[in-house]
C-alpha positions, -999 to +999 in steps of 0.1 A: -669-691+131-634-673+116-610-661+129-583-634+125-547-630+139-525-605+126-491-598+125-476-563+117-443-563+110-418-534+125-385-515+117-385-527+080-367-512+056-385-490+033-375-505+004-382-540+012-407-556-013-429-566+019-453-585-001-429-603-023-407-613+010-437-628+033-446-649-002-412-666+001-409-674+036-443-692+035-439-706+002-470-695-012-471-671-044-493-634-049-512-617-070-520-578-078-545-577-052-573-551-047-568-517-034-588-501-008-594-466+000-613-452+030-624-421+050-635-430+083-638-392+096-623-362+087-587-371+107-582-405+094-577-422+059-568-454+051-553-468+016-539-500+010-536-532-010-547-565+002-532-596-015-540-631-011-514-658-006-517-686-025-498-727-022-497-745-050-513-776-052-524-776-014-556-765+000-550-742+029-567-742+059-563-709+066-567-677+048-533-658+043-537-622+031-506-594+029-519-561+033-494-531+024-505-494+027-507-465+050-528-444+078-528-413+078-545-398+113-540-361+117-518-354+085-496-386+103-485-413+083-482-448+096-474-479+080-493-511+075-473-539+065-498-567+079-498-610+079-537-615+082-548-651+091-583-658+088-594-696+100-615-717+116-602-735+147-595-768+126-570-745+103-554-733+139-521-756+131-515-747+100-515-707+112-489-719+141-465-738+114-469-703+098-462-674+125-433-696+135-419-693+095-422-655+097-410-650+135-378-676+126-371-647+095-350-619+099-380-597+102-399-587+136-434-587+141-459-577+171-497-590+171-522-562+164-558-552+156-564-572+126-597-548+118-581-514+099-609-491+116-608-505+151-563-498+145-572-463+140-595-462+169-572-475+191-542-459+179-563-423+186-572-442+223-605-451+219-603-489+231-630-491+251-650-520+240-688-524+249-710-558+254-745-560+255-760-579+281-761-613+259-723-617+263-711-651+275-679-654+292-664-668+258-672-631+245-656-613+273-623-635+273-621-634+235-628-591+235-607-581+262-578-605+260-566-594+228-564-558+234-541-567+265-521-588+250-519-561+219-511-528+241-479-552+261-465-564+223-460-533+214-443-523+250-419-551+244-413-541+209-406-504+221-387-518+252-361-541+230-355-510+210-337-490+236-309-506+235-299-493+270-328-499+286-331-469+304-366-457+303-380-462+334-412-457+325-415-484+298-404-509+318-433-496+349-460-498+321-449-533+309-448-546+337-484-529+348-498-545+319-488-577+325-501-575+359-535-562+345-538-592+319-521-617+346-551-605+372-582-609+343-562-643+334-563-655+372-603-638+375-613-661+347-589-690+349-608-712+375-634-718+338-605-723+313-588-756+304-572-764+341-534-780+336-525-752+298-539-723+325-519-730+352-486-730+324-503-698+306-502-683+343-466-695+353-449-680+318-466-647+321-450-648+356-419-649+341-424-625+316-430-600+344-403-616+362-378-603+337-383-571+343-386-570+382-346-563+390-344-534+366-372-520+381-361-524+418-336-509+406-349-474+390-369-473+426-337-477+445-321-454+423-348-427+422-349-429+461-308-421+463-312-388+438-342-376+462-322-383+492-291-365+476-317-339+466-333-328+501-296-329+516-289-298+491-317-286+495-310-284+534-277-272+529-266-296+553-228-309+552-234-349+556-203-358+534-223-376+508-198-387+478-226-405+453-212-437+464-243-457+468-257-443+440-227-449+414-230-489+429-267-490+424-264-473+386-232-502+381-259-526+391-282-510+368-261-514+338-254-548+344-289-559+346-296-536+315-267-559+294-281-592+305-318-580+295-303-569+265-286-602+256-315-621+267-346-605+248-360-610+215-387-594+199-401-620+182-398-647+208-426-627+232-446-623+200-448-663+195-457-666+232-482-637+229-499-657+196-498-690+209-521-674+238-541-652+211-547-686+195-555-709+230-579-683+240-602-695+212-602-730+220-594-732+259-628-733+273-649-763+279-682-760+256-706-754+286-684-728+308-674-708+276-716-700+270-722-688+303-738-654+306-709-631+314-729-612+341-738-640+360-704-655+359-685-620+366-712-611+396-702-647+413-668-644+409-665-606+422-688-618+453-664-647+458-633-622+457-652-599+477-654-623+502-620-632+504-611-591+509-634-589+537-613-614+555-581-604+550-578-586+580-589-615+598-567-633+579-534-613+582-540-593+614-504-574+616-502-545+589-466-539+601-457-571+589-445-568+553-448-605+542-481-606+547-493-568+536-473-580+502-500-608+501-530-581+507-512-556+484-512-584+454-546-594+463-557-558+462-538-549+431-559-577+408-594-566+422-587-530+412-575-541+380-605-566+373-628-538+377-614-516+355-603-538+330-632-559+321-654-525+314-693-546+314-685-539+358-703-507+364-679-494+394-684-455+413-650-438+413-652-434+446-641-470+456-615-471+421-602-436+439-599-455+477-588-487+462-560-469+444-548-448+472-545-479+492-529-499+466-503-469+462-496-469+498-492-507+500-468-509+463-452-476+484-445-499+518-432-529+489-410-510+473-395-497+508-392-532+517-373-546+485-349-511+487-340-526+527-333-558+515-314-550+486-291-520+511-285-545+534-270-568+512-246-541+494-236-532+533-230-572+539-208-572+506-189-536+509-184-537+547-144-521+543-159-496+520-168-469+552-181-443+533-208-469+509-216-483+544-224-448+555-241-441+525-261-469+527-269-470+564-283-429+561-306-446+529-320-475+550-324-445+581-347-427+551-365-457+542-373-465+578-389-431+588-408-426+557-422-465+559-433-457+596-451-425+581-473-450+556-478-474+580-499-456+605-522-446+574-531-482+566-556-493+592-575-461+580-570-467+544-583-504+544-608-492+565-620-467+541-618-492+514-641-517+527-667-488+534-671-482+499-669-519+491-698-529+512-713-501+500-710-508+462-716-542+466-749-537+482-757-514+455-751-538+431-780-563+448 
């Protein structure tokens, strides 16, 4: 069976002899290449040129193709200016010694759909991917995977280009996704090659890891500019300077410089292709050709199981260590079901499950903001207006976190309604 992993390059300069360039840094030479033109509907055209690489002397395990040319979705040009690999898993070492070549060059790349008609698709949001009833588990892992691991390349790619790291809601969707492929990683990981999983599992960690203190952050900050907001609004003469808030955007900036420094495109890329390419040979032969319904059914029984008991299991819901653990545990069964799209699911447990999960990341976030304004009280204590500051935030946390606590008993009771109920329909 082949395979294909591509590489689009980004931010090149438009008159950069693409073709020409990629030849060098693998040391292969090109020839003219065929041209392709296509209508897939009356929105989209595609025209390129594809070009096969070529080493002298060598037979390559791999194919190599360089494919320059455009898209054009409604009256919108895009670029394509694409590495294509096609191989076998035997030729899988030869495309590694290869992606590290380009990714080591002064260009940047991000993985992407190596298929021209599914890009378009998915580049007009249509990436919803259907499998019949014959799927095995190896089909699942090796369709869904990909489009994850395509949708957070391009995040980082879009992330690292703002220099200042400011928008907030980049960084909450990169670090969504890496939650979402982290959860469908940890649903299927038990049947994938045991001691590479666990490490897989541990870097993507860090991944979202580097993004958790700019993030606290934002929430920290947002809070402060609502507080400020209602005591305007209230016309209410509390003597608030902005202190808190200037130390928490200082803060901000500081973590925004050490991301900076720290980041580079085309390192997550590697990591994000070295996965791409493990994926294809990570399963044992006998787990990989398992029916995926049979395999999915047991596993959401099993985690259905463990949901049912987690009230048995962590009894206190004002204890935030332990609703952190239900929240997480929560978190990856809404995002199994939605992700892996063969799991016929009503949308009235997605809609309970994600009202419960936004009242428990709600209760999180309160928690983080405490620990983090109790610290800059510990550190500041002769600054008497930050103190005050600070105290009147933690006085706003409190109340509002008291508010969302007396909803969750009813909330996780409402959840495991429609649970039992979906899961008896699905018998």
């Amino acid at each position: 069976m082949k395979y294909k992993l591509c590489l689009q390059a980004v931010d090149l300069d438009k008159f950069i002899e693409f073709p020409e360039e990629i030849g060098k840094i693998l040391g292969c030479t090109i020839d003219s290449g065929v041209v392709v033109e296509r209508r897939y509907n009356d929105d989209t055209m595609v025209r390129y040129r594809k070009i096969k690489l070529e080493k002298a002397n060598k037979v390559l395990t791999c194919e190599i193709h360089v494919i320059e040319g455009l898209i054009i979705i409604d009256s919108k040009i895009h670029p394509i200016q694409d590495v294509v690999f096609a191989y076998e898993i035997e030729g899988i070492s030869e495309v590694v010694t290869n992606i590290r070549k380009l990714l080591a060059s002064k260009y940047n790349f991000v993985l992407g759909e190596p298929n021209i008609k599914m890009r378009c698709k998915r580049m007009q949001g249509f990436v919803k991917v259907e499998l019949g009833n014959k799927a095995t588990v190896r089909d699942v892992v090796e369709t869904f995977f990909p489009n994850q691991i395509y949708g957070i390349n391009l995040l980082w790619h879009s992330l690292i280009q703002d220099e200042a790291c400011q928008d907030k809601l980049l960084i909450r969707q990169l670090r969504v996704k890496l939650r979402r492929l982290r959860s469908c990683f940890i649903f299927f990981k038990r049947d994938l090659l045991g001691k590479q999983a666990y490490q897989w599992q541990r870097s993507f960690r860090n991944m979202a890891e580097s993004l958790s203190t700019m993030r606290e952050l934002d929430v920290a900050i947002m809070t402060c500019e609502r507080i400020q907001k209602q005591v305007i609004a209230s016309d209410r003469n509390t003597g608030l300077q902005g202190e808190l808030l200037k130390v928490l955007t200082k803060m901000r900036q500081g973590e925004n410089e050490k991301f900076a420094a720290s980041q580079k495109l085309n390192k997550h890329t590697l990591l994000l292709a070295r996965f791409y390419l493990w994926l294809q040979i990570a399963f044992e032969d006998e787990t990989g050709d398992i029916k995926a319904k049979k395999f999915i059914n047991q596993r959401l029984g099993e985690w259905i199981d463990k949901l049912e008991g987690l009230e048995r299991q962590y009894p206190d819901f004002t204890n935030m260590e332990d609703l952190h653990k239900i929240r997480i545990k929560v978190k990856r069964f809404r995002y199994v079901l939605q992700d892996i799209t063969i799991i016929a699911v009503n949308s009235s447990l997605i809609r309970r499950l994600k009202k419960l999960q936004d009242m428990l990341g709600f209760l999180h976030d309160d928690y983080v903001n405490a620990l983090m304004a109790n610290l800059i009280i510990k550190h500041n204590k002769g600054n008497v207006e930050l103190v005050y500051e600070t105290s009147l935030f933690l006085g706003w946390e409190r109340a509002k976190a008291e508010e969302a606590l007396a909803e969750i008993p009813e909330l996780w009771n409402n959840f495991l309604t429609a649970l039992q109920e979906w899961r008896s329909n699905q018998k």
